[in-house]
C-alpha positions in Angstrom: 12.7 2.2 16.9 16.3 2.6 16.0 16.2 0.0 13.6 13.3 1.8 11.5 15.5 5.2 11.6 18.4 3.2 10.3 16.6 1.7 7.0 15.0 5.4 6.9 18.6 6.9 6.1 20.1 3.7 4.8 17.4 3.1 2.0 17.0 6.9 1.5 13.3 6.9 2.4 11.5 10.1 2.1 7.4 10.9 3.2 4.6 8.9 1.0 1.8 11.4 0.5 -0.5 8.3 1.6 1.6 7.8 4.7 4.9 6.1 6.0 8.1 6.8 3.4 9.3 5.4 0.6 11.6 4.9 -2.4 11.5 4.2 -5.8 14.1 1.4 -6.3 12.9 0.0 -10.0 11.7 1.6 -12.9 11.1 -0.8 -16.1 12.4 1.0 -19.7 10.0 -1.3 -21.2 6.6 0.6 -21.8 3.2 -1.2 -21.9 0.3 0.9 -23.9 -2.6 1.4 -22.1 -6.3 0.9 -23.9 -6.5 4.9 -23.1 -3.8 5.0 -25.6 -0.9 6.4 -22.6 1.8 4.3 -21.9 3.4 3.2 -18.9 6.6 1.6 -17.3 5.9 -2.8 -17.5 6.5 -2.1 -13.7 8.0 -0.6 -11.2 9.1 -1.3 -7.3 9.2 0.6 -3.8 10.8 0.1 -0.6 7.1 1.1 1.6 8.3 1.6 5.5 5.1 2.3 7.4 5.8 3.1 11.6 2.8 1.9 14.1 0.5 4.3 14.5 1.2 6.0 11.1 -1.7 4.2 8.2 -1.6 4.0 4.6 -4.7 5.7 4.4 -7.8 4.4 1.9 -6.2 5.5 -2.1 -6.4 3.5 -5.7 -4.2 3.0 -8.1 -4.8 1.7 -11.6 -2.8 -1.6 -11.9 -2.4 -3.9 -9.7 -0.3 -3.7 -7.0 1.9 -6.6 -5.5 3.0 -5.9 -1.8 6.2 -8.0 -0.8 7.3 -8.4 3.2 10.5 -7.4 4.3 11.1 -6.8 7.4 9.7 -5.7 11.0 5.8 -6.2 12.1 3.2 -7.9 10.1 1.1 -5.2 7.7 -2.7 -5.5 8.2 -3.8 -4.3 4.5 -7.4 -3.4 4.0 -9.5 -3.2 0.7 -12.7 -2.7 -0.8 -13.7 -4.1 -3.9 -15.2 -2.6 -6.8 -18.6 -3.6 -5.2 -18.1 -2.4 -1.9 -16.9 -5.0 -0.6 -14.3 -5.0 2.3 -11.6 -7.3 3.2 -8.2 -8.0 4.7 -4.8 -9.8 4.0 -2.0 -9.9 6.7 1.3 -9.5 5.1 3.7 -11.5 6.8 5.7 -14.8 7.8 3.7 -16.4 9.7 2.0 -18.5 6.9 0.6 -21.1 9.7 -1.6 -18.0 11.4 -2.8 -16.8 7.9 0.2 -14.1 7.3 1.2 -14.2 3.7 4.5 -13.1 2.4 3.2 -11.7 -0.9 -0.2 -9.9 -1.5 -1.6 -8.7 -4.4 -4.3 -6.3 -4.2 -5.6 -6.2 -8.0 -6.4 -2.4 -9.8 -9.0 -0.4 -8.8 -9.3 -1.8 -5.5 -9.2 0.7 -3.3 -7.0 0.1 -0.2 -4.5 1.4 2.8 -2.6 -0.7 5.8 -1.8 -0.8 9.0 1.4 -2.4 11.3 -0.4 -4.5 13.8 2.1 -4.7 16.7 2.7 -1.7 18.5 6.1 0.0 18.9 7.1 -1.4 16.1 7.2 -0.8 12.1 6.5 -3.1 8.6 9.4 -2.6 5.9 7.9 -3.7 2.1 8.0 -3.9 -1.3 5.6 -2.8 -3.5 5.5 -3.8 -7.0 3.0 -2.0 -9.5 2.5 -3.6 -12.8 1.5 -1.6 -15.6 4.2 0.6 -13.6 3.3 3.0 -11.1 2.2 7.0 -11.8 1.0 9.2 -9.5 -1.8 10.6 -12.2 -3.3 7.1 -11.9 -3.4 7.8 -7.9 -6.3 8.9 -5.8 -6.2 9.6 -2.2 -9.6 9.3 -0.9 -11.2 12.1 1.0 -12.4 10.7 4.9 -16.1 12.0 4.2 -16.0 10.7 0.6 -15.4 7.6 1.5 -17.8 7.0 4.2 -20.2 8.7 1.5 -19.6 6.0 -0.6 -19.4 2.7 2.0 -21.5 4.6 5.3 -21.4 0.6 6.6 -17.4 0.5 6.5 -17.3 3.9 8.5 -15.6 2.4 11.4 -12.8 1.1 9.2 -12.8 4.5 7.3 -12.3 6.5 10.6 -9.6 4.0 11.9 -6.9 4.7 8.7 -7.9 8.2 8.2 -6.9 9.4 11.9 
């Protein structure tokens, strides 16, 4: 895992409250009004390093989010719909076994990741347009969740260890 410690310190990657590190690399001057009448950033980018064994656990965001491979294992992301819905996209290179190198997962989904191969780690970028704030971020609560979806419980359990 040396190479994960070295973009760590190289990219200046500190702890995500959702898990894994990150870094804000891109923040647009350019402002977009929201119908709530706030304003934010036309968009904004992150490096997103997550290590095996470490999830993004279940959270929203607002605007949609566009999640770019890098480097390192493939990213299993997982989402629910609006409707309850739940559903995967592999983020990777391997576009003849279904990997994708870019995946959007559209606002108001709510959604967290996993790196599928062990001993290993999945280096992204994550592009938010309207731009990225953490008031329009919510970290779901385990028990909440599986309130909400008690089918997806097994999933729920699984990023929330």
């Amino acid at each position: 895992m040396k190479a994960m410690q070295e973009f760590i310190e190289k990219l200046e990657l500190t702890p995500h409250v959702e898990g894994g590190y990150f870094k804000e690399t891109y923040r647009s001057e350019s402002l977009h009004e929201l119908e709530n009448g706030k304003s934010r950033s036309l968009a904004t980018l992150i490096y997103f390093l997550l290590p095996h064994g470490n999830y993004s656990k279940f959270h929203k965001i607002e605007s949609d989010e566009i999640w770019i491979y890098q480097s390192g294992s493939p990213l299993l992301i997982h989402m629910i719909d609006q409707n309850g819905k739940w559903s995967t996209a592999t983020l990777g290179l391997d576009v003849t076994n279904g990997q994708q190198p870019q995946v959007c997962i559209p606002a108001q989904t709510i959604f967290g990741a996993e790196v599928l191969e062990p001993h290993s780690f999945s280096l992204s970028s994550c592009m938010v347009a309207p731009g990225f704030d953490f008031s329009d971020f919510q970290l779901y609560d385990k028990q909440e969740l599986i309130g909400r979806f008690p089918d997806l419980a097994t999933i729920i359990e699984h990023l929330h260890q």
